[in-house]
C-alpha positions as CSV (number, residue, x, y, z in Angstrom):
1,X,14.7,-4.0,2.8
2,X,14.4,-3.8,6.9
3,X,17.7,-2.6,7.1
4,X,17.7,-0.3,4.6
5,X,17.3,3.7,4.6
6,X,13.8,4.4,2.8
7,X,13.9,7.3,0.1
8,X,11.1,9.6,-0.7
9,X,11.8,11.3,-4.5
10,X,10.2,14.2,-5.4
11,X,10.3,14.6,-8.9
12,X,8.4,15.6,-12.1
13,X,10.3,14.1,-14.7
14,X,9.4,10.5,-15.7
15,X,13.0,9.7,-17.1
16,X,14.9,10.6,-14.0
17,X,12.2,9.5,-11.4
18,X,12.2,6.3,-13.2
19,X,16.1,6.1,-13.7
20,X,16.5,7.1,-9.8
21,X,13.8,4.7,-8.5
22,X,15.5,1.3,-10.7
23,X,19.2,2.1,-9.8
24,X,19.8,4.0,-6.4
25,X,20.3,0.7,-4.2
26,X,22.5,0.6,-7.4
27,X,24.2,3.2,-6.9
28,X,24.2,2.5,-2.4
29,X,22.9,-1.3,-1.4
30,X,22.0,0.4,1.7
31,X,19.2,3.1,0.5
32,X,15.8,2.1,-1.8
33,X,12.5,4.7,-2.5
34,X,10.1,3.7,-1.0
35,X,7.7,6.7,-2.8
36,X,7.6,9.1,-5.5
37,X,6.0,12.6,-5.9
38,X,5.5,14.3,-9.0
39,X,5.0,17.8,-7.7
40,X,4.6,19.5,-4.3
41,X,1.2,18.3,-3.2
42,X,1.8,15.1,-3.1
43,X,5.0,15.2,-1.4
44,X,3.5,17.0,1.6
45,X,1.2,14.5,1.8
46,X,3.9,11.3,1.9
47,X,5.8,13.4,4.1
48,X,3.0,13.8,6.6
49,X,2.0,10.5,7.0
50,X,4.9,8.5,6.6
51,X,8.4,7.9,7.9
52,X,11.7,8.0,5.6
53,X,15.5,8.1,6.2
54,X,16.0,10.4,3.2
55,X,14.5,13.1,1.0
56,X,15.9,13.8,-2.5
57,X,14.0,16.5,-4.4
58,X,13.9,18.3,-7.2
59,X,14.3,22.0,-7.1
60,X,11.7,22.9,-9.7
61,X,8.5,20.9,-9.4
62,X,4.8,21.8,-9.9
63,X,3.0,23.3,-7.1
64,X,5.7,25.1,-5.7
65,X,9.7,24.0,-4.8
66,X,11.8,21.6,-3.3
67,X,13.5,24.7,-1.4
68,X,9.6,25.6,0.0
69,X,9.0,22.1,0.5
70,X,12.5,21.6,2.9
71,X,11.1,24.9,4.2
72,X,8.0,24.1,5.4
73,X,9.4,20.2,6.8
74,X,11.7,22.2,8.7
75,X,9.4,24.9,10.0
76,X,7.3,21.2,11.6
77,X,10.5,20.7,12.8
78,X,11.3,17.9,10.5
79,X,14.9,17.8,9.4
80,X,15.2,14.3,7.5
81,X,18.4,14.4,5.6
82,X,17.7,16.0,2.3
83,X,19.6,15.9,-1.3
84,X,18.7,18.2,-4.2
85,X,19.1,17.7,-8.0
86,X,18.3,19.9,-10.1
87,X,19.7,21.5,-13.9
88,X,20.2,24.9,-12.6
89,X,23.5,25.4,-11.5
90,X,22.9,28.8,-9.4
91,X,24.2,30.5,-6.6
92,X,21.4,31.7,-4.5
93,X,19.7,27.9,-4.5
94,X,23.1,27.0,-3.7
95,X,23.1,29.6,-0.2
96,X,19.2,28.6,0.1
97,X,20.2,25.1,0.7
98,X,22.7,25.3,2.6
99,X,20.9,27.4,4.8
100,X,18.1,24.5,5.1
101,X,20.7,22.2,6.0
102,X,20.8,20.4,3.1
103,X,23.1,17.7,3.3
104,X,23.3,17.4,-1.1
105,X,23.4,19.5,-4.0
106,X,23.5,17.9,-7.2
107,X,23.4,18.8,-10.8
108,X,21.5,16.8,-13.4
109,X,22.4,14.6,-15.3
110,X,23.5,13.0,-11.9
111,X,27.1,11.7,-11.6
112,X,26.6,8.1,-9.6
113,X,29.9,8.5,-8.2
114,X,28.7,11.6,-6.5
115,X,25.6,10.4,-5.3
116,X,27.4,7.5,-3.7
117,X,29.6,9.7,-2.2
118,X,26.4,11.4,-0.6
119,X,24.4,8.7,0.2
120,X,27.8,7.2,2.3
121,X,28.1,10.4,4.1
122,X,24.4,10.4,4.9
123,X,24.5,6.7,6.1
124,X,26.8,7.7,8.1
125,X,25.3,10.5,10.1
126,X,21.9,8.6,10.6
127,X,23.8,5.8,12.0
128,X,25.4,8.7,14.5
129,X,21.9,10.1,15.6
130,X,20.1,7.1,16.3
131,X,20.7,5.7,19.9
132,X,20.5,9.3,21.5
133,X,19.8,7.8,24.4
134,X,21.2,4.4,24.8
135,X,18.2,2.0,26.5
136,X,19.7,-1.3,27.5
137,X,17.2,-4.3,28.5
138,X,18.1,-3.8,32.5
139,X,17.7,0.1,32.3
140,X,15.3,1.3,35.3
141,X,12.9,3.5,35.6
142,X,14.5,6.0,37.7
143,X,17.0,6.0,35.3
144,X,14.7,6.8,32.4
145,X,13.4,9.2,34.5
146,X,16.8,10.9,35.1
147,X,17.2,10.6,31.4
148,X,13.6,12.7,30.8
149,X,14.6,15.1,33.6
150,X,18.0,16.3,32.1
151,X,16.6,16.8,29.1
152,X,15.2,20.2,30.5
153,X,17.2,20.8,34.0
154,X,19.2,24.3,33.6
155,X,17.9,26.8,35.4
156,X,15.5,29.3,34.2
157,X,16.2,32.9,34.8
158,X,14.9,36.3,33.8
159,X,17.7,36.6,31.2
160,X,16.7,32.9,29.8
161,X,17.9,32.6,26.2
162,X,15.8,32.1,23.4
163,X,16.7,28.2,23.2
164,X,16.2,28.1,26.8
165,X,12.8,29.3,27.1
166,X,11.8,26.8,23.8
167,X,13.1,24.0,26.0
168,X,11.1,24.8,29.0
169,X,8.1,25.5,26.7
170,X,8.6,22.1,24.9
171,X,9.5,20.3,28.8
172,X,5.3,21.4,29.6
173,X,4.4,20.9,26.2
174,X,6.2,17.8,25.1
175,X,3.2,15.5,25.4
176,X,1.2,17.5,23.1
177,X,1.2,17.5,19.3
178,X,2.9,20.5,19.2
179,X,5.0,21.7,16.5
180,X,8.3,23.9,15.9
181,X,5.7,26.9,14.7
182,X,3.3,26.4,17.5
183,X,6.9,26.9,20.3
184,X,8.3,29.3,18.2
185,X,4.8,31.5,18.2
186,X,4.7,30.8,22.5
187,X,8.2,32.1,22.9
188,X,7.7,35.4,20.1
189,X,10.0,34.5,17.6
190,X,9.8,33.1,14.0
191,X,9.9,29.4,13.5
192,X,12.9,29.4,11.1
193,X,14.7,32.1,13.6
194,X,14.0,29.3,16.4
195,X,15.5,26.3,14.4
196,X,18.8,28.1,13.8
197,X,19.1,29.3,17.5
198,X,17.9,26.2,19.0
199,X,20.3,24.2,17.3
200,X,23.2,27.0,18.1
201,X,22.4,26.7,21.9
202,X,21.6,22.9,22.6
203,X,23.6,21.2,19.9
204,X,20.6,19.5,18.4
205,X,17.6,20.3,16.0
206,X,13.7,20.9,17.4
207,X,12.8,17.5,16.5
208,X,15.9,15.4,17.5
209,X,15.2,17.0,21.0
210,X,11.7,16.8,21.2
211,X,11.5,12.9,20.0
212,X,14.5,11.8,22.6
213,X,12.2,13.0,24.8
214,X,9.0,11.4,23.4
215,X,11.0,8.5,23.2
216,X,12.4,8.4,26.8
217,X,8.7,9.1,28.5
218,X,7.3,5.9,26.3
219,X,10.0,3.7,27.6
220,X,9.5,5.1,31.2
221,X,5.6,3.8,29.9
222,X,6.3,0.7,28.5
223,X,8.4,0.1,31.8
224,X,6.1,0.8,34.5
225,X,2.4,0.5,32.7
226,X,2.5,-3.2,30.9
227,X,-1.1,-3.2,30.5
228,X,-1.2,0.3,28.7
229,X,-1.7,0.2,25.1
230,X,0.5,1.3,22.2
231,X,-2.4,3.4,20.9
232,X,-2.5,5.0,24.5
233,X,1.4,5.0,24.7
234,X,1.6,7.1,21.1
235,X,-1.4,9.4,22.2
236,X,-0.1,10.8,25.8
237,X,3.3,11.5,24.3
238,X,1.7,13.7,21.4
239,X,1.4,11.6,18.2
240,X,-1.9,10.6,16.9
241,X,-0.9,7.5,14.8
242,X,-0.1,4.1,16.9
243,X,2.0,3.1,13.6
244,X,4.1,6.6,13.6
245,X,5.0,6.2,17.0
246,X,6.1,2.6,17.0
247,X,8.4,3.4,13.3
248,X,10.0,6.3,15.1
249,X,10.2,4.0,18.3
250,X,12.0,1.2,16.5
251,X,14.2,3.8,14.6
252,X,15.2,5.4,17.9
253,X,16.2,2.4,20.3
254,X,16.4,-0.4,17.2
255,X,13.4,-2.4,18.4
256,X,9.7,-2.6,18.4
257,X,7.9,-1.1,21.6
258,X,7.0,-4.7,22.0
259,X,9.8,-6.7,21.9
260,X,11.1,-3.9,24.0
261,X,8.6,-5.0,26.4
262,X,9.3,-8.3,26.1
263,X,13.4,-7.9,27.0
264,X,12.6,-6.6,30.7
């Protein structure tokens, strides 16, 4: 299962959160759920303290919604890929989801062919966004540096845009634990106003931007402190878990901060 995309399934039903969990690498080889939730509680929860490729929700579920759920992920500035089924065929959900960038909508009972269709297209993409910045073995660090640096060089003016001033917020801030809400509050605006504007102006979301850079800054680590720990390495880039940071290491460059180490 290593080179598969994880699935988290939020779902109240027994029948299709049975059905869903026996046959989606069915349905794609390349995609298997790794958890279940039964109602909203629980999927904030496996969303907080773990890392998946995929979300696949149910609109109606106890404890609230899969819109409010996708809500809140992206107000943390979390924008895993995200499918919903559901049995109500309406308009407004439709717009909602869209709006949340929902990469699926789909209507129960659940055509396979469509869902393979879906699960293709969102192979696809997370195949395009990993590797933001390509790391070979004989990469320096003055070149990882350059790489951190450019993240955040334009100049900063009076008349600084909205996504401009996030950016240099996030370029002082980066090594903190700081969330989309906590940038969006320094900067005055609303965290769902900053997502869409932020991703208008740079050409990627909150967390793409803010883990490249994460990501680039523990390399530059790993690179020029060999003795420094992992736990140490996760905690001055702004994550509190030594396993988070090493899943989202080895998602972003394709191997472990270790064997990274070990390829200089």
């Amino acid at each position: 299962m290593t080179n598969q995309i994880s699935v988290c399934f939020v779902e109240d039903e027994p029948l299709m959160r049975n059905y869903l969990f026996e046959n989606i690498s069915k349905i794609h080889p390349d995609f298997y759920i790794k958890d279940l939730a039964s109602n909203y509680n629980e999927a904030i929860n496996l969303l907080s303290n773990n890392e998946y490729g995929l979300l696949i929700t149910d609109i109606k579920i106890p404890g609230g919604s899969g819109l409010e759920l996708i809500e809140k992920l992206r107000e943390f500035g979390n924008d895993i890929s995200t499918i919903i089924v559901t049995g109500y065929d309406d308009f407004e959900y439709a717009k909602t989801a869209i709006k949340l960038n929902v990469l699926g909508y789909l209507l129960k009972p659940l055509n396979d062919d469509e869902m393979k269709e879906i699960l293709e297209k969102i192979k696809i993409q997370i195949a395009e966004n990993r590797n933001i910045i390509k790391l070979s073995k004989n990469i320096t660090s003055d070149e990882i540096t350059r790489l951190i640096a450019n993240k955040f060089s334009s100049e900063q003016t009076s008349d600084s845009t909205i996504g401009q001033k996030a950016v240099e917020y996030i370029s002082q801030h980066f090594k903190e634990n700081i969330s989309q809400s906590d940038v969006a509050e320094a900067i005055g605006v609303t965290p769902s106003y900053l997502s869409n504007i932020f991703r208008e102006e740079n050409g990627e979301s909150y967390s793409k931007f803010i883990t490249s850079l994460r990501m680039a800054q523990a390399a530059l680590l790993l690179k020029t402190k060999p003795n420094l720990s992992l736990k140490s390495i996760a905690e001055e880039i702004g994550y509190f878990s030594e396993k988070h940071f090493i899943s989202l290491f080895k998602n972003f460059y394709g191997l472990t901060p270790n064997d990274y180490r070990k390829s200089k």
